[in-house]
N, C-alpha and C positions, 0 to 999 in steps of 0.2 A: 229349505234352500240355503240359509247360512252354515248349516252344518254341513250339507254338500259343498257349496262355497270353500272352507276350510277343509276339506278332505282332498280338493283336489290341488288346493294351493300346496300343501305337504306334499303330496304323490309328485309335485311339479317340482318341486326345491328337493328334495330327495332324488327323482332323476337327473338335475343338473349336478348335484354332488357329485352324486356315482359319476356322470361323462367326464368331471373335471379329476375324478383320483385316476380313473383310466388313462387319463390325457399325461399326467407325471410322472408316472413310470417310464412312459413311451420318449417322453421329451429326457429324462435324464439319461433313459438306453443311448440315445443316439446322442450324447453329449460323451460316454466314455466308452461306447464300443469302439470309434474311430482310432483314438490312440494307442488302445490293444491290438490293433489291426497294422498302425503303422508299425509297434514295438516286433511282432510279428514278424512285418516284412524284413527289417533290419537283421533280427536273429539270423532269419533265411538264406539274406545277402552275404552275412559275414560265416554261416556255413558254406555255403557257395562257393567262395572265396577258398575258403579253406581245403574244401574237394577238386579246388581248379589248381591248388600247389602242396606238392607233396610235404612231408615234415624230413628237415634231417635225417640219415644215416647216422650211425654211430658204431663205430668198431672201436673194441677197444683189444691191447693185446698186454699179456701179463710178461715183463718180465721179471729178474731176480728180488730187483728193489725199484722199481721203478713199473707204471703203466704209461701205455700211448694210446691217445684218444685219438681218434679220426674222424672227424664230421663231412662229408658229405653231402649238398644242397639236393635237396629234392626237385623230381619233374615241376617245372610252371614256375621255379623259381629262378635264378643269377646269382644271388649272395647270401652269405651266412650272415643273418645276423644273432649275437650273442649276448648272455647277459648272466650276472653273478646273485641275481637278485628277484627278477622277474616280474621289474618294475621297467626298469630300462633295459632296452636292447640295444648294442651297440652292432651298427651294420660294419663290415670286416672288408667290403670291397672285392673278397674272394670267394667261389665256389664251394674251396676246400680248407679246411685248417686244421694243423696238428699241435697236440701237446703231448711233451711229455713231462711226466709228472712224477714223482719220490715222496714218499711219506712226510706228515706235517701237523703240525697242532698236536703234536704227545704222541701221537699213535705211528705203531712203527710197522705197520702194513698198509692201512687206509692211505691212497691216493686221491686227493681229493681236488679236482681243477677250481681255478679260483671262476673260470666261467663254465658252468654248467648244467646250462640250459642254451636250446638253440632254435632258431625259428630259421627256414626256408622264405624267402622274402623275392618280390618279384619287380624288380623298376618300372616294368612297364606300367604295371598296375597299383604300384604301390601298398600290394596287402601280402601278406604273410600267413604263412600257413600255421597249424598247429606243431605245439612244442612236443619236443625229442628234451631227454635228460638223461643225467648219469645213475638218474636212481636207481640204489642196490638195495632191495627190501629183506632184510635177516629174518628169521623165523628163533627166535630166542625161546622157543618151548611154552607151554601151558599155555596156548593160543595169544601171544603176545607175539610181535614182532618190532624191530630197528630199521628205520628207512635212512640210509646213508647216502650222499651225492658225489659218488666216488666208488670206485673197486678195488681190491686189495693187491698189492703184487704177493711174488712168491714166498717171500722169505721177510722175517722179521730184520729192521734196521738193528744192525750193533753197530755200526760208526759210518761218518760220513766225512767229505769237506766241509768244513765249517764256512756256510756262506756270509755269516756274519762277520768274518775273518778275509773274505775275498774282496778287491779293489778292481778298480779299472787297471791299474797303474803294475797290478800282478801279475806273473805270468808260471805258467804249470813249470815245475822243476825239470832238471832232463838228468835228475839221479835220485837214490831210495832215500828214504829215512829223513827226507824236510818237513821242515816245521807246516804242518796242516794239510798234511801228505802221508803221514803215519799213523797206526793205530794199534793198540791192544785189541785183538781180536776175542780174545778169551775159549778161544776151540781147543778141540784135542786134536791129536794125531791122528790118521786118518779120516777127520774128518777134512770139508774142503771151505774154502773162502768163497763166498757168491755172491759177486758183485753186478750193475751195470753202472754204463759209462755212458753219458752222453754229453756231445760236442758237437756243436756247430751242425744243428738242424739232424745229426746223427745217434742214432743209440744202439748198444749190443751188449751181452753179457758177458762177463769173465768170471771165469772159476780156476782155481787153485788150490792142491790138495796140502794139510798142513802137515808139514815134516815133524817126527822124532827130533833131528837134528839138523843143521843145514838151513837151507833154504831150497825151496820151491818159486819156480816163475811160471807165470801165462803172457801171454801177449793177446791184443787184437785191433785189428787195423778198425779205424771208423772215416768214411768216406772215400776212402781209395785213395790213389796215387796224388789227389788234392787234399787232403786229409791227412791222419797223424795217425801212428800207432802208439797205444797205450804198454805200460806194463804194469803187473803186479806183481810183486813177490811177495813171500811169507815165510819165514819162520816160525820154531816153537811158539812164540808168544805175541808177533807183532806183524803186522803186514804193511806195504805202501805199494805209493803207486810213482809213474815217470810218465814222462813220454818221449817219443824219439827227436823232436829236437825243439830248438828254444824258439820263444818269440811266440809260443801260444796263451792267448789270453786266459787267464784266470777263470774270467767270469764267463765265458762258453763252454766249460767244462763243468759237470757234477758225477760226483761220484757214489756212491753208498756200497753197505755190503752188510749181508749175515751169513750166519752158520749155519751148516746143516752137515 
């Protein structure tokens, strides 16, 4: 009898074991399934969210030396908000926003905006859709590739206005050959000068073919009959630019140009 005594005390303490490791698993499941479930729902909301506002547009158009980016707010959204970093977004208070942009940092094709990333954003609801960007992914050969935040215009930079030379206080010349107005082109003959211009919310291209001797000129008007028209001439060796009359600020004009 003491030996069955002690067989069943064991059999008894060995069944409470086992019910109580059962019982652990079960008690820690329901300790960390809830918060994966709420992590879950969150995910869900903020996809949601983001299928209930579209992302940015983005057209961009190449000209000679210059690109123009054009953002676009998506359905579900009111305003652009932007950002250079894609840490902060700054909200823009507009639908729509343009830049145009000229070669920068050494490179004399990459156009690269200083804000270049964009999120569609919605007041009512305060959430933002997913991001739109400038990325230009290069394929550099042997299965490597270059991701750039920026597009290239047409033509390599050989000279520009020196904005580091431009003031408030400046104003565009209205004849050739002024100081930060002129430039050694370095082309030959028949070839031509390929410039853009942009002023006061306007930009277009001007081309110029380089004379043997003499000079050559182009014009072109930017904004219409509120607006200015530019010129360019060229010579063998040197080109500038004018505009048709005084009193245009400096700093709302840029220039560039290369050869081809």
């Amino acid at each position: 009898m003491k030996k069955l005594h002690k067989s069943l005390v064991v059999v008894l303490v060995l069944a409470t074991l086992t019910a109580l490791t059962m019982l652990v698993p079960a008690s820690a499941m329901a300790e960390t399934v809830s918060p994966v479930s709420e992590y879950s729902e969150a995910a869900e909301s903020a996809i949601s969210a983001q299928a209930n506002i579209a992302a940015p547009t983005l057209k961009y158009t190449v000209y000679n030396t210059a690109v123009r980016y054009e953002w676009f707010v998506g359905s579900g959204g009111d305003q652009l908000a932007m950002s250079s970093d894609s840490y902060y977004y700054m909200l823009t208070g507009k639908s729509y926003y343009c830049n145009d942009v000229f070669p920068s940092y050494g490179d004399k094709r990459r156009c690269v905006p200083e804000n270049y990333l964009a999120k569609s954003y919605s007041s009512a609801t305060g959430e933002y859709s997913a991001v739109t960007s400038t990325e230009d992914t290069v394929n550099t050969g042997n299965n490597t590739s270059i991701t750039y935040y920026g597009y290239e215009c047409a033509y390599a930079v050989v000279g520009e206005i020196d904005r580091m030379e431009i003031t408030s206080g400046k104003t565009v010349p209205t004849s050739y050959d002024q100081d930060y107005y002129i430039w050694k082109h370095y082309g030959k003959s028949k070839q031509y000068i390929r410039g853009t211009i942009t002023y006061d919310g306007g930009i277009a291209n001007i081309e110029v073919k380089i004379p043997s001797i003499a000079y050559n000129t182009a014009s072109v008007n930017i904004n219409g009959s509120n607006g200015a028209t530019f010129y360019l001439r060229t010579g063998p060796n040197k080109c500038s630019i004018k505009v048709d009359r005084s009193g245009i600020s400096a700093t709302s004009v840029h220039f560039a140009f290369g050869v081809a």
